[in-house]
PDB file with one MODEL, atoms N, CA, C and O in Angstrom:
MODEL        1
ATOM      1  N   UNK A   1       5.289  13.229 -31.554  1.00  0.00           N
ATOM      2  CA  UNK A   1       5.429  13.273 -30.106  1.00  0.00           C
ATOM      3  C   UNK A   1       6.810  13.828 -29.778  1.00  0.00           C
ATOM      4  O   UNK A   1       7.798  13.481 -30.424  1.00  0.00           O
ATOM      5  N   UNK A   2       6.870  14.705 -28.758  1.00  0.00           N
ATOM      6  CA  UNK A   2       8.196  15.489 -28.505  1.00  0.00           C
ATOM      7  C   UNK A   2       8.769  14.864 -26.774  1.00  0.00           C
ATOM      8  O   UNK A   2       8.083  14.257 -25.951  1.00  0.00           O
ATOM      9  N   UNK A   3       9.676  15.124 -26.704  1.00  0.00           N
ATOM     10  CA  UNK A   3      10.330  14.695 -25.508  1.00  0.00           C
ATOM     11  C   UNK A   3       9.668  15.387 -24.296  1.00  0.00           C
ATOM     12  O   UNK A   3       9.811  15.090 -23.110  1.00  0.00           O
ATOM     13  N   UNK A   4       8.868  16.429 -24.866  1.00  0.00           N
ATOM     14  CA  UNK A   4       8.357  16.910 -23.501  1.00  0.00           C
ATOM     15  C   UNK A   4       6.898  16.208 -22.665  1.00  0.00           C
ATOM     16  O   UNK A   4       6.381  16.728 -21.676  1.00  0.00           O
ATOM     17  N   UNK A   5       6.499  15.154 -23.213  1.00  0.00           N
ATOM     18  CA  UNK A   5       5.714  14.503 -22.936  1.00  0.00           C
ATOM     19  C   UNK A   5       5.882  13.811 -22.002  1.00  0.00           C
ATOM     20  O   UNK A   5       4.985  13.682 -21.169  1.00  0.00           O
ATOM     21  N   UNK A   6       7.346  13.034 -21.856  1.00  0.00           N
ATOM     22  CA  UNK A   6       7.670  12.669 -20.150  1.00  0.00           C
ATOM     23  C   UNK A   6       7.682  13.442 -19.224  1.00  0.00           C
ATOM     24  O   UNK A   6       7.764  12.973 -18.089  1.00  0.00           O
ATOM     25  N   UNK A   7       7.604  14.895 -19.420  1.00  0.00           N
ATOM     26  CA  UNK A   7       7.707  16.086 -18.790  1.00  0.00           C
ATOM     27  C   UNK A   7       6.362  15.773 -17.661  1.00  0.00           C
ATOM     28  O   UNK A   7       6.352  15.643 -16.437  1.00  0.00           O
ATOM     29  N   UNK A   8       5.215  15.724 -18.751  1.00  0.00           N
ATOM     30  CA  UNK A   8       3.700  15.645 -17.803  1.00  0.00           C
ATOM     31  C   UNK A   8       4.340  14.579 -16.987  1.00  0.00           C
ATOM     32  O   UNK A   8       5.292  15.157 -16.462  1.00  0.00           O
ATOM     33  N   UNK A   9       4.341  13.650 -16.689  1.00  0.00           N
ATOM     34  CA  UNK A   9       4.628  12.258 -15.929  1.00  0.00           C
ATOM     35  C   UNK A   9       4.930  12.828 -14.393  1.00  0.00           C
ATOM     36  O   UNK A   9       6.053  13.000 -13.918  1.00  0.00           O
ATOM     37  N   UNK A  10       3.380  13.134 -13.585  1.00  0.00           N
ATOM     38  CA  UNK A  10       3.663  13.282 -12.299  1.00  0.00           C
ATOM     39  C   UNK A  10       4.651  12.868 -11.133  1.00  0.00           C
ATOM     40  O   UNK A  10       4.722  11.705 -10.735  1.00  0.00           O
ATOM     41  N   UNK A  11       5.410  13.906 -10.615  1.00  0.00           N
ATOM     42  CA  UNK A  11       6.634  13.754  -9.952  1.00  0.00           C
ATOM     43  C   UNK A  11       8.116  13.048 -10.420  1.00  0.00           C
ATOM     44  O   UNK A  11       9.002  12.578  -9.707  1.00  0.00           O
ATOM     45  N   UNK A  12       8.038  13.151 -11.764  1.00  0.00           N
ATOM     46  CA  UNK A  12       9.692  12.858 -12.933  1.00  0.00           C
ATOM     47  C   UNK A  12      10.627  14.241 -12.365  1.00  0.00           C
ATOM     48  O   UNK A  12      10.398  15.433 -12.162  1.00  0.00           O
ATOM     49  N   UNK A  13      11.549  13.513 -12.272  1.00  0.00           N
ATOM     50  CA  UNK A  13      12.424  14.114 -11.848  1.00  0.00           C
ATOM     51  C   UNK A  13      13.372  13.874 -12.709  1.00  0.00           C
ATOM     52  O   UNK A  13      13.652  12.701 -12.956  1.00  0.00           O
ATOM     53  N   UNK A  14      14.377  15.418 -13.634  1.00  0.00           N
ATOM     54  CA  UNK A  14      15.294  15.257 -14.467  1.00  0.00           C
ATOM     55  C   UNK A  14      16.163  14.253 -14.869  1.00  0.00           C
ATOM     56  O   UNK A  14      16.328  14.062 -16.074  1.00  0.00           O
ATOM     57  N   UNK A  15      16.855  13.452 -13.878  1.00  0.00           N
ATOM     58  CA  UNK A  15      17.383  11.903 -14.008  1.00  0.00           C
ATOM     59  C   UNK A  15      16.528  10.926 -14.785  1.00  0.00           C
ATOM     60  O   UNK A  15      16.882  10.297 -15.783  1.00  0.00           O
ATOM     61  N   UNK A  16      15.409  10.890 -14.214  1.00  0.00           N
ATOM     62  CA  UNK A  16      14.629   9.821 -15.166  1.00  0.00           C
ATOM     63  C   UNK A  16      14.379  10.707 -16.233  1.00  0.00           C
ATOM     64  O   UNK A  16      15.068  10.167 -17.099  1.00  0.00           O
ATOM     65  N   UNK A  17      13.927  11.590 -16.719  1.00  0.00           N
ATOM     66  CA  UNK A  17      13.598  11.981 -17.784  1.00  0.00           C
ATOM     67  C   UNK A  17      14.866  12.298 -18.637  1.00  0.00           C
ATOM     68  O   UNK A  17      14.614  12.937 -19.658  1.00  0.00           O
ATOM     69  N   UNK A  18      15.561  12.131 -18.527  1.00  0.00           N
ATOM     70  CA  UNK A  18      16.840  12.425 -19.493  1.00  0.00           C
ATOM     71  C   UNK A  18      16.726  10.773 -19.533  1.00  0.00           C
ATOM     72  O   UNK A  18      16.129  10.611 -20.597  1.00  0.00           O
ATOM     73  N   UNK A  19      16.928   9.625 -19.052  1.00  0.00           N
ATOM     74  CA  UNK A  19      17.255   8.209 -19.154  1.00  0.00           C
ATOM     75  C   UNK A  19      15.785   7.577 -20.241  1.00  0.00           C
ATOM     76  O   UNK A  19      15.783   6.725 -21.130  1.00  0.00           O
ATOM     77  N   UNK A  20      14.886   8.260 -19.790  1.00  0.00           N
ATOM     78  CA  UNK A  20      13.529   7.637 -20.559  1.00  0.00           C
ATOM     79  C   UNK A  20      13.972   8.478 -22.206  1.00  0.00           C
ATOM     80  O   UNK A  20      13.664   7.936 -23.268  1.00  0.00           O
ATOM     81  N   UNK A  21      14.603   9.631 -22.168  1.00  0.00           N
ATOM     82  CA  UNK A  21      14.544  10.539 -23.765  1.00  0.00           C
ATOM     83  C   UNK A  21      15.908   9.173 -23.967  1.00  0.00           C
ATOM     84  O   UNK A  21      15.711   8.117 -24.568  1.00  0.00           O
ATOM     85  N   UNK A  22      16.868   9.459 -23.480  1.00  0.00           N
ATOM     86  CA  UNK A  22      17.763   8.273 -24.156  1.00  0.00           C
ATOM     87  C   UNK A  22      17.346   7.098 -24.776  1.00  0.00           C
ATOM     88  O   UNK A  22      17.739   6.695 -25.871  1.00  0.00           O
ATOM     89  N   UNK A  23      16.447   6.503 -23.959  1.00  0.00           N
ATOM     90  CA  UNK A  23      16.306   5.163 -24.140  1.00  0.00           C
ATOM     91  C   UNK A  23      15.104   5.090 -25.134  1.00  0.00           C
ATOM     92  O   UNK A  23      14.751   3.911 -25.174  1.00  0.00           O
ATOM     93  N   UNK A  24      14.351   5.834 -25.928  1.00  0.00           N
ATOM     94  CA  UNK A  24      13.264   6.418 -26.678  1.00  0.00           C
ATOM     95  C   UNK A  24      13.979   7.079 -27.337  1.00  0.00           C
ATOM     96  O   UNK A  24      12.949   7.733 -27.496  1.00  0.00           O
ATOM     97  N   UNK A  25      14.797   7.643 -27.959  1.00  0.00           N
ATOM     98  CA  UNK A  25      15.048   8.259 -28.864  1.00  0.00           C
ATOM     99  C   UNK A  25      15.560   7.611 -30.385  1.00  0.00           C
ATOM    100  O   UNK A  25      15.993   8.374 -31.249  1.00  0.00           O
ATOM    101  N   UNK A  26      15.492   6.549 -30.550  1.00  0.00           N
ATOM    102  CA  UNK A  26      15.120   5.812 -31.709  1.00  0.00           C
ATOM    103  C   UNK A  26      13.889   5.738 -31.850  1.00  0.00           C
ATOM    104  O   UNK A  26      13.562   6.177 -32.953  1.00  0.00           O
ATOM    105  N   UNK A  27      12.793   5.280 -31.069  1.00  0.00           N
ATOM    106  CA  UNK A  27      11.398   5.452 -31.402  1.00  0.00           C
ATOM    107  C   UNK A  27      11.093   5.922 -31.743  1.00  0.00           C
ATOM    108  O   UNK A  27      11.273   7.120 -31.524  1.00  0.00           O
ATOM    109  N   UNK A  28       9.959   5.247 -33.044  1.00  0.00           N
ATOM    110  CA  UNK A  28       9.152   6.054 -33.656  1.00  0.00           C
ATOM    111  C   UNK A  28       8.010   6.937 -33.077  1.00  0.00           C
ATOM    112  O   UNK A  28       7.705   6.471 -31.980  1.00  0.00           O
ATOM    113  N   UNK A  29       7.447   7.755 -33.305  1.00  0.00           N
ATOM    114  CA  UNK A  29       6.533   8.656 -32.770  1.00  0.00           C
ATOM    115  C   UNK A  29       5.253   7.871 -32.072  1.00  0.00           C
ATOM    116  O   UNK A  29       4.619   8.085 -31.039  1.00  0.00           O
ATOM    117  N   UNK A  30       5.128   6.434 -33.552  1.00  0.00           N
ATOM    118  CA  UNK A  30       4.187   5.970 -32.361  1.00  0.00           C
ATOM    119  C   UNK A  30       4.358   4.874 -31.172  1.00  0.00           C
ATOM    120  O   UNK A  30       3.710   4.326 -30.280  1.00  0.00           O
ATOM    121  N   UNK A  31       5.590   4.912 -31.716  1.00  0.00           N
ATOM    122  CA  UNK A  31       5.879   3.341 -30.686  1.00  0.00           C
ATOM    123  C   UNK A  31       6.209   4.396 -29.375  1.00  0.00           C
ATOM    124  O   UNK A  31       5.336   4.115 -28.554  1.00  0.00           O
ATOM    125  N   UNK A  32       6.935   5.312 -28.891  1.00  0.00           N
ATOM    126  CA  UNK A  32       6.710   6.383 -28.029  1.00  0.00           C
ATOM    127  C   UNK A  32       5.679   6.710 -27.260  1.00  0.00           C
ATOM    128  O   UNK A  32       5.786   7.038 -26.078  1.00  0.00           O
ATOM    129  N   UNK A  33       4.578   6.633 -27.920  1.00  0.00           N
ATOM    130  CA  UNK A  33       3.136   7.305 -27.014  1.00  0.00           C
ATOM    131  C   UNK A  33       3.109   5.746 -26.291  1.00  0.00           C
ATOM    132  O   UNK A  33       3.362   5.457 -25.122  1.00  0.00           O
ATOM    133  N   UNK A  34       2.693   4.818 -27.466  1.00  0.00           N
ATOM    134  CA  UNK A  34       2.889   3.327 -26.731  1.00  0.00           C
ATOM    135  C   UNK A  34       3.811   3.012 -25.246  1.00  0.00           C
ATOM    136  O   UNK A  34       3.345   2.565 -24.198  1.00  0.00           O
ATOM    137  N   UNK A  35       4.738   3.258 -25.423  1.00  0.00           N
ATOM    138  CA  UNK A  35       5.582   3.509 -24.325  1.00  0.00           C
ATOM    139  C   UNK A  35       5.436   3.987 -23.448  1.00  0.00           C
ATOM    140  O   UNK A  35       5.521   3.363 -22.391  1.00  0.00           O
ATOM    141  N   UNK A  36       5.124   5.438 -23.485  1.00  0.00           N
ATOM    142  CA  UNK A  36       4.653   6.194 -22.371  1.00  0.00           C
ATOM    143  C   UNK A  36       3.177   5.900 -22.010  1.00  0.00           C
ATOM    144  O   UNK A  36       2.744   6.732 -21.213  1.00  0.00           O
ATOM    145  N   UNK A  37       2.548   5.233 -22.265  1.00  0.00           N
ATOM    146  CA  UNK A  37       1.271   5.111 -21.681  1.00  0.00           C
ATOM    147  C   UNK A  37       1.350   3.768 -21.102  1.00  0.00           C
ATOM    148  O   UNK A  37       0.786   3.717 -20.009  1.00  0.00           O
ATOM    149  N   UNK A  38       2.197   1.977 -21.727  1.00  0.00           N
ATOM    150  CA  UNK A  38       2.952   1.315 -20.423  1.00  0.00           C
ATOM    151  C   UNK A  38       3.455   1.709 -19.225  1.00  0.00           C
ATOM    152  O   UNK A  38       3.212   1.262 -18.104  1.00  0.00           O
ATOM    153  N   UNK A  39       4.392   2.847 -19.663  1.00  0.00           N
ATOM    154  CA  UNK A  39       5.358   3.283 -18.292  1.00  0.00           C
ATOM    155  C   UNK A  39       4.606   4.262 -17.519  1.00  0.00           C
ATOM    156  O   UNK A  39       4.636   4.305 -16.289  1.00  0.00           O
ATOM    157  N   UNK A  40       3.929   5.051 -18.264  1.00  0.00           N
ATOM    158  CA  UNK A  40       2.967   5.525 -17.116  1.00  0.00           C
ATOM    159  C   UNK A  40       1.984   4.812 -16.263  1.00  0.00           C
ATOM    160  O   UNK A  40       1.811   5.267 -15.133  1.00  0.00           O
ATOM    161  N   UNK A  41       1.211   3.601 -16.689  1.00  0.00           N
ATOM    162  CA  UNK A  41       0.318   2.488 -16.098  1.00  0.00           C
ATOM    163  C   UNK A  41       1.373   1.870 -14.966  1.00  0.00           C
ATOM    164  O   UNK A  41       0.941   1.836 -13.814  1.00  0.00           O
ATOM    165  N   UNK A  42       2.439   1.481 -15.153  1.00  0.00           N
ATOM    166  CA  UNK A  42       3.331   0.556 -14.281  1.00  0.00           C
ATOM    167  C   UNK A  42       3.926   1.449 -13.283  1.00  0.00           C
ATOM    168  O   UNK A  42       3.988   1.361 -12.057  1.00  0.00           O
ATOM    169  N   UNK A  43       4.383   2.404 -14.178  1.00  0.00           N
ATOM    170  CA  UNK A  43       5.350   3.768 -13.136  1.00  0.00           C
ATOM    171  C   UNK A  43       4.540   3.402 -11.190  1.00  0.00           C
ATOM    172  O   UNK A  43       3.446   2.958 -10.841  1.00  0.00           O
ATOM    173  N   UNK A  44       5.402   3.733 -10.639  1.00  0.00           N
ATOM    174  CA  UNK A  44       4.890   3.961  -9.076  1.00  0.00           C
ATOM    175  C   UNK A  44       5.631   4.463  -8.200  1.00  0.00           C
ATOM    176  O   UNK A  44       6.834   4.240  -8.064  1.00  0.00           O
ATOM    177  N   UNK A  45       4.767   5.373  -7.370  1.00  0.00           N
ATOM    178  CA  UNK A  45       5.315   6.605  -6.806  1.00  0.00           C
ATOM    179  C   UNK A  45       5.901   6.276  -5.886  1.00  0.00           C
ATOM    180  O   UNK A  45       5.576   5.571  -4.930  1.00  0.00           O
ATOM    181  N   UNK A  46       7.720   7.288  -6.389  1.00  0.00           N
ATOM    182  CA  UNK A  46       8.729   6.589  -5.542  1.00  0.00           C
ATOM    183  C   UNK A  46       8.690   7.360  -3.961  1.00  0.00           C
ATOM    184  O   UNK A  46       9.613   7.036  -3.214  1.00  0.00           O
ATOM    185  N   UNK A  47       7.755   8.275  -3.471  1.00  0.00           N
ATOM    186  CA  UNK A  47       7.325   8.539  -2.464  1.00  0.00           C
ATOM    187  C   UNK A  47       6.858   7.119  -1.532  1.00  0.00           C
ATOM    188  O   UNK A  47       7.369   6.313  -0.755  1.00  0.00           O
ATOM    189  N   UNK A  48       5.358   7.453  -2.263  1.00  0.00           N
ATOM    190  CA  UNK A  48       4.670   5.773  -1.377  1.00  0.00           C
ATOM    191  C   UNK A  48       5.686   4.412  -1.427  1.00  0.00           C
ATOM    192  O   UNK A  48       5.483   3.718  -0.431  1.00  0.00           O
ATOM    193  N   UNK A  49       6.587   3.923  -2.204  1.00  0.00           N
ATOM    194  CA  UNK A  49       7.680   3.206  -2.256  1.00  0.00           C
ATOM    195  C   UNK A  49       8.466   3.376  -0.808  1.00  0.00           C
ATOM    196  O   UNK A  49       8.591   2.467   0.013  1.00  0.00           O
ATOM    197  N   UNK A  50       9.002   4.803  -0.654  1.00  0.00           N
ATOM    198  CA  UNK A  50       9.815   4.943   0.596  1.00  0.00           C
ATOM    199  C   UNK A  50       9.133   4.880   1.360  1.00  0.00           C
ATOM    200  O   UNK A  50       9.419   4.102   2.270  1.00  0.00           O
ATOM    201  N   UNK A  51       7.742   5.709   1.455  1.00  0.00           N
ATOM    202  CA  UNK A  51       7.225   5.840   3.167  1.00  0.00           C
ATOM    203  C   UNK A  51       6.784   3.982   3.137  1.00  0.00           C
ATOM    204  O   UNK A  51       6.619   3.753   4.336  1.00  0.00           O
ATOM    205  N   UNK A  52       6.622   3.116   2.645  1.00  0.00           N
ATOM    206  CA  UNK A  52       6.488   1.787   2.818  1.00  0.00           C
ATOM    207  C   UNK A  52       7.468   0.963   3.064  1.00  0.00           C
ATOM    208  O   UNK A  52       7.260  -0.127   3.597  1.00  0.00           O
ATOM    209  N   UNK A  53       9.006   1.492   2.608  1.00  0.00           N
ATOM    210  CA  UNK A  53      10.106   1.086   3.047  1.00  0.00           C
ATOM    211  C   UNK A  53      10.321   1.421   4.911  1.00  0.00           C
ATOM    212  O   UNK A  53      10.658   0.859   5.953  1.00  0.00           O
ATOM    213  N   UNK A  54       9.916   2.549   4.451  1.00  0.00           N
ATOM    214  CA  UNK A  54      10.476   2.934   6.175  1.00  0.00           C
ATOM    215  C   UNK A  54       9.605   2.068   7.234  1.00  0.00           C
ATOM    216  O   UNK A  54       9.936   1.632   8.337  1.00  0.00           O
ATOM    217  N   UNK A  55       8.274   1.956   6.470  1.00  0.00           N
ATOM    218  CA  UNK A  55       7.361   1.126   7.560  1.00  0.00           C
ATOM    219  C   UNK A  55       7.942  -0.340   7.484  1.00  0.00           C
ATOM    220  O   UNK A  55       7.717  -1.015   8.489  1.00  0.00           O
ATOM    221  N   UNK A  56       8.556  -0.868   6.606  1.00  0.00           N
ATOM    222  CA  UNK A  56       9.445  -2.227   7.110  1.00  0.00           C
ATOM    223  C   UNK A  56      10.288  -1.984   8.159  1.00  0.00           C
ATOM    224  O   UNK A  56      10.743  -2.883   8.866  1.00  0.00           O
ATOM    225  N   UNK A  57      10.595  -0.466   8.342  1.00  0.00           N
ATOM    226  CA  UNK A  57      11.841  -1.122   9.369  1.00  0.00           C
ATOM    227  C   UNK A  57      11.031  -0.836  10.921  1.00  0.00           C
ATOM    228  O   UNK A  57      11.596  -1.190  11.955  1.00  0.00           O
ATOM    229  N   UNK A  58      10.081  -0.369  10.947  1.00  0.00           N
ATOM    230  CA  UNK A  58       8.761  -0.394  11.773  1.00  0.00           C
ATOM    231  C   UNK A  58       8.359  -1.255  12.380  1.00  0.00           C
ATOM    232  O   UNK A  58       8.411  -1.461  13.592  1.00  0.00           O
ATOM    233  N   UNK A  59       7.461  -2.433  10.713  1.00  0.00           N
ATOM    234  CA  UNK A  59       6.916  -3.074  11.474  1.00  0.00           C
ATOM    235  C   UNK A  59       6.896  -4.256  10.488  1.00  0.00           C
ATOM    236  O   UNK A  59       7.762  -5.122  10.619  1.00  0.00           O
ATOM    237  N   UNK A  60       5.839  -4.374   9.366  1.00  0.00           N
ATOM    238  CA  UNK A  60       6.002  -5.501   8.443  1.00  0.00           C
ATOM    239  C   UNK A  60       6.970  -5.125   7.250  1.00  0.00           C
ATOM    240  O   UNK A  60       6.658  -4.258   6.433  1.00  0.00           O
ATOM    241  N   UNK A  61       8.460  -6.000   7.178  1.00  0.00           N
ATOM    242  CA  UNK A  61       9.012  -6.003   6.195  1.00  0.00           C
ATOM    243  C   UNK A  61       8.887  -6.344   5.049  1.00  0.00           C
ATOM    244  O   UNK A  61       8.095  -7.256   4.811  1.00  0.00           O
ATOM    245  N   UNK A  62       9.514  -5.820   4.134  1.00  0.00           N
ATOM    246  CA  UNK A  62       9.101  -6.375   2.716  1.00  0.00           C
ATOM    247  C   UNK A  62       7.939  -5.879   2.101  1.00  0.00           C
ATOM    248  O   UNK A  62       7.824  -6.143   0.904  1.00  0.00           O
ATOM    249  N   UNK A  63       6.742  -4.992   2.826  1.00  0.00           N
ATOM    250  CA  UNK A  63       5.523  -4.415   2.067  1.00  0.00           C
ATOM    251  C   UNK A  63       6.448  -3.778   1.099  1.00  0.00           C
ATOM    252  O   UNK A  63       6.851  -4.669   0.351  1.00  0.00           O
ATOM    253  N   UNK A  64       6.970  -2.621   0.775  1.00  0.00           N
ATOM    254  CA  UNK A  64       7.174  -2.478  -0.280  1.00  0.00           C
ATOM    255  C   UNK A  64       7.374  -3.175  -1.729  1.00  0.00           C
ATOM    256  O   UNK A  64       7.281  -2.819  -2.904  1.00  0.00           O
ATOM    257  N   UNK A  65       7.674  -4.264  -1.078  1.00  0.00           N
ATOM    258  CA  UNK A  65       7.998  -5.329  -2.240  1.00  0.00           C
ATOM    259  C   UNK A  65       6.422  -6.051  -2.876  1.00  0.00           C
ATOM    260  O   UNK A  65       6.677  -6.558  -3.968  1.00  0.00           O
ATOM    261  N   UNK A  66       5.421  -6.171  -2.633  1.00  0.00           N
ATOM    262  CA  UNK A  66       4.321  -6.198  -2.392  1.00  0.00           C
ATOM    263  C   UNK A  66       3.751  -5.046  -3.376  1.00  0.00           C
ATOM    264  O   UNK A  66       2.920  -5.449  -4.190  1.00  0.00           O
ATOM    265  N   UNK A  67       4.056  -3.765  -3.417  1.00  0.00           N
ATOM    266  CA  UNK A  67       3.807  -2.959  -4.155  1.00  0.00           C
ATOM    267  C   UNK A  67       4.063  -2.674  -5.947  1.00  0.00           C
ATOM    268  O   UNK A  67       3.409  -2.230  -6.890  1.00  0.00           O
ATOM    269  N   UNK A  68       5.544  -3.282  -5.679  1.00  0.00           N
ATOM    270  CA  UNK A  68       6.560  -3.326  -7.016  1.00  0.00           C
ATOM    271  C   UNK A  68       6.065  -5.004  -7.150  1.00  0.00           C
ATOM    272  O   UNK A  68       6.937  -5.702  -7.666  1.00  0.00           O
ATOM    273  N   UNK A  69       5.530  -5.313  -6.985  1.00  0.00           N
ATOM    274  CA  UNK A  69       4.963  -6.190  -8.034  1.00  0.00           C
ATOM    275  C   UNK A  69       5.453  -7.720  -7.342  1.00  0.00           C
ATOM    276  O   UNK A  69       4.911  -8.792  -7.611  1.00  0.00           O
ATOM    277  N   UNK A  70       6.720  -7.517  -6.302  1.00  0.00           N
ATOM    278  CA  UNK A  70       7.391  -8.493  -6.546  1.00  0.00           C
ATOM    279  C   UNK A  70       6.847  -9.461  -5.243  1.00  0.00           C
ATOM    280  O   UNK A  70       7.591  -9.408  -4.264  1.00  0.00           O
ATOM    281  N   UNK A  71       5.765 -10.251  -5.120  1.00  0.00           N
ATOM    282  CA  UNK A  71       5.266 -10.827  -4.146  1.00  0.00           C
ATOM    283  C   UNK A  71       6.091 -11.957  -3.553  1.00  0.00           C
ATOM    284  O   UNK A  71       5.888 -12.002  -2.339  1.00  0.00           O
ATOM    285  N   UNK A  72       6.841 -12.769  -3.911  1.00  0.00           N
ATOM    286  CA  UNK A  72       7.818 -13.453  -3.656  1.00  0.00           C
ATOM    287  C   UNK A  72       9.076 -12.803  -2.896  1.00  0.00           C
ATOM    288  O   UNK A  72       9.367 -13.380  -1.849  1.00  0.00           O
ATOM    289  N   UNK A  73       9.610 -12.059  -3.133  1.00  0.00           N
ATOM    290  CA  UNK A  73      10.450 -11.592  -2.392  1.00  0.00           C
ATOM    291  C   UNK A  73      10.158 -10.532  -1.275  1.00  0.00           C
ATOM    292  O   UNK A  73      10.946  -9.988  -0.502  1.00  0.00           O
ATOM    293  N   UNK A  74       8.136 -10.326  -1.478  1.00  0.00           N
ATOM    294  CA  UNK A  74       8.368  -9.678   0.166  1.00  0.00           C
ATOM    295  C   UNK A  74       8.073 -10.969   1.330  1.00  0.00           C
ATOM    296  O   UNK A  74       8.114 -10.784   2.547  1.00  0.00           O
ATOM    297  N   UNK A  75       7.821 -12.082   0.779  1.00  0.00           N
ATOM    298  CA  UNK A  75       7.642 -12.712   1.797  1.00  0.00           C
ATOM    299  C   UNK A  75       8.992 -13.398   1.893  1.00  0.00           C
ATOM    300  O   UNK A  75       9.142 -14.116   2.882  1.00  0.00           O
ATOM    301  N   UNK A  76       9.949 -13.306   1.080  1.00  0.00           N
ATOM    302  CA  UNK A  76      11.473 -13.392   1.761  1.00  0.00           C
ATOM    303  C   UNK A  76      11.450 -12.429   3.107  1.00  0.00           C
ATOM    304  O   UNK A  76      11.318 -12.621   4.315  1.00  0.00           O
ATOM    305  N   UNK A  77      11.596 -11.610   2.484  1.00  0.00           N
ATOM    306  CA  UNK A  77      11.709 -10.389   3.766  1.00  0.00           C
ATOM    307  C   UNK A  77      11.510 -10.635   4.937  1.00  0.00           C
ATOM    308  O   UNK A  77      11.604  -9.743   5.780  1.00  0.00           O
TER     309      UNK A  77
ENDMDL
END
């Protein structure tokens, strides 16, 4: 497996993909695919993230948080 495989990873943008080759570059070839097929399942699009941020300051706060997993802290919000 080559580094260009984070490449496919819809809407990666050079920052993350230089931080994901860092942080993978001891990995073995297969613990790598392993990896990228977690982080691709979890990954979430930091688009829909913002346009859900902006709708907190709208209307219901904290949906974004709701999204990222973190259900407790959107009902802080």
């Amino acid at each position: 497996m080559n580094d260009f495989s984070f490449a496919m990873l819809p809407g990666i943008e050079a920052e993350e993909m230089m931080w994901l080759q860092e942080l993978t570059k001891s990995y073995s070839a297969e613990n790598k695919q392993r990896f990228l097929a977690v982080y691709q399942g979890r990954r979430k699009d930091p688009q829909t993230i913002l346009i859900c941020s902006l709708i907190g300051f709208l209307g219901v706060a904290g949906v974004q948080r709701f999204l990222v997993d973190q259900i407790a802290m959107g009902i802080v919000y």
